[in-house]
N, C-alpha and C positions, 0 to 999 in steps of 0.2 A: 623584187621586193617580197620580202615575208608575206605571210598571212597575217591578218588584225589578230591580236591575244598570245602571239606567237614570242619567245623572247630569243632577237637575231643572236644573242653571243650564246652560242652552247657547243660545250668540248665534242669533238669531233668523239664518236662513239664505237667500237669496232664489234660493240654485242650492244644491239639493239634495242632486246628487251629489259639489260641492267641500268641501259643509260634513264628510260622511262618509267623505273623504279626511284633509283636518286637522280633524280632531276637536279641540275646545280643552280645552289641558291648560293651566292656569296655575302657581305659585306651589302654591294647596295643594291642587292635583288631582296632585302630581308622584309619578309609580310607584313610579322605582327612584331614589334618590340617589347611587347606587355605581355603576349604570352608566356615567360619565360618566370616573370613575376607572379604570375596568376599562379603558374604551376609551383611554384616555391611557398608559395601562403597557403595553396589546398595541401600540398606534404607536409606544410609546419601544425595545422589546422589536425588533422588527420593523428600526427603524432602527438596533440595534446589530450585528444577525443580518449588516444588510447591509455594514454595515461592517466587519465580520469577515470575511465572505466576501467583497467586495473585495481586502482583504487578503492573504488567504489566494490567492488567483485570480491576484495580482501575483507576490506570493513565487515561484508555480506557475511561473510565463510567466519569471521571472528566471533558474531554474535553467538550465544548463548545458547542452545536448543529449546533452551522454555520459555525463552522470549519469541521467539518463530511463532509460539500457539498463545492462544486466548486461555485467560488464567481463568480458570469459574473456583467458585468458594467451596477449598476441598474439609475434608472432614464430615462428620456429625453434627449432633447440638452441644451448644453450651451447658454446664450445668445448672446457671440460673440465667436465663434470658435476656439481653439486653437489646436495648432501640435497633440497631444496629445488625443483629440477626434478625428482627421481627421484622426489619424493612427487604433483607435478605430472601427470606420464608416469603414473604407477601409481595414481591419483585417490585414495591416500589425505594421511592427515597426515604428516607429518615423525617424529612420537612413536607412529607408531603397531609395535604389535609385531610379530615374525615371523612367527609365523603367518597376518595377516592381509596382509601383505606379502605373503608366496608363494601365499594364494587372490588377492590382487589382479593378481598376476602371473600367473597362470593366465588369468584373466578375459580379461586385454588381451591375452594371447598370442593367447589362442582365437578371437577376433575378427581379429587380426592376422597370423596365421599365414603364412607365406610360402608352406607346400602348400595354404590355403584361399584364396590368391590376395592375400593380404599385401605388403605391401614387407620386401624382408631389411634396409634398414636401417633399419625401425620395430624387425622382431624384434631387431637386435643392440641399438638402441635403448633396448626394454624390457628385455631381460636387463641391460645396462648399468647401468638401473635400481635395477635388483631386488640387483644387486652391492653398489649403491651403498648401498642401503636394509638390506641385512644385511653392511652394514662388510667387503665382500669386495673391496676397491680394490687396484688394481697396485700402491699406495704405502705399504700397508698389507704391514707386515714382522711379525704378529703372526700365528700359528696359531691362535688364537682369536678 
């Protein structure tokens, strides 16, 4: 009688060590029937992965070179100042309120300052600003 775990039918072997490299598995010696399936959905899985990332790697290489970087606001000033550069100059929003206007104008002065070695026409600059952003314009015939 066999050993337990042993399987009695195996082809007579005449090299030793190939017989217990392929071990014979037939028909109804077969382990797993689902691995065969398993491995067919990770190849299909695997080929979509790469196909996606292809994709995605083209798209990448299409894009523009100045969209890659962060756009900052090129140029100079305007000739006449608008809401829109003085919230630019003063790094806040257009709608932002008074108070936060004049700590923003404080901020850039301080850094800017003409006696901390500044340029006078950044400081007329920002003050221009700060005019502009609390509706104090030359054109502005309102006392409030």
């Amino acid at each position: 009688m066999p050993p337990f775990g042993k399987n009695p039918i195996k082809p007579s072997c005449p090299q030793k060590g190939l017989c217990q490299i392929f071990e014979f598995s037939g028909p109804a010696n077969m382990a797993n029937p689902v691995a065969p399936l398993i491995a067919g959905l990770a190849v299909a899985a695997a080929a979509y992965a790469g196909k996606y990332g292809i994709q995605a790697w083209q798209a990448f290489k299409a894009r523009s070179p100045t969209a890659r970087l962060r756009k900052f606001y090129e140029g100079g000033f305007q000739p006449v100042m608008t809401r829109r550069e003085a919230a630019l100059i003063l790094g806040v929003r257009e709608s932002t309120p008074a108070d936060k206007v004049k700590e923003a104008h404080r901020r850039v002065m301080v850094a800017n300052h003409p006696d901390a070695g500044g340029s006078d026409y950044l400081a007329i600059k920002i003050n221009e600003a700060k005019d502009m952003m609390l509706r104090r314009t030359k054109g502005n015939s309102s006392a409030f």
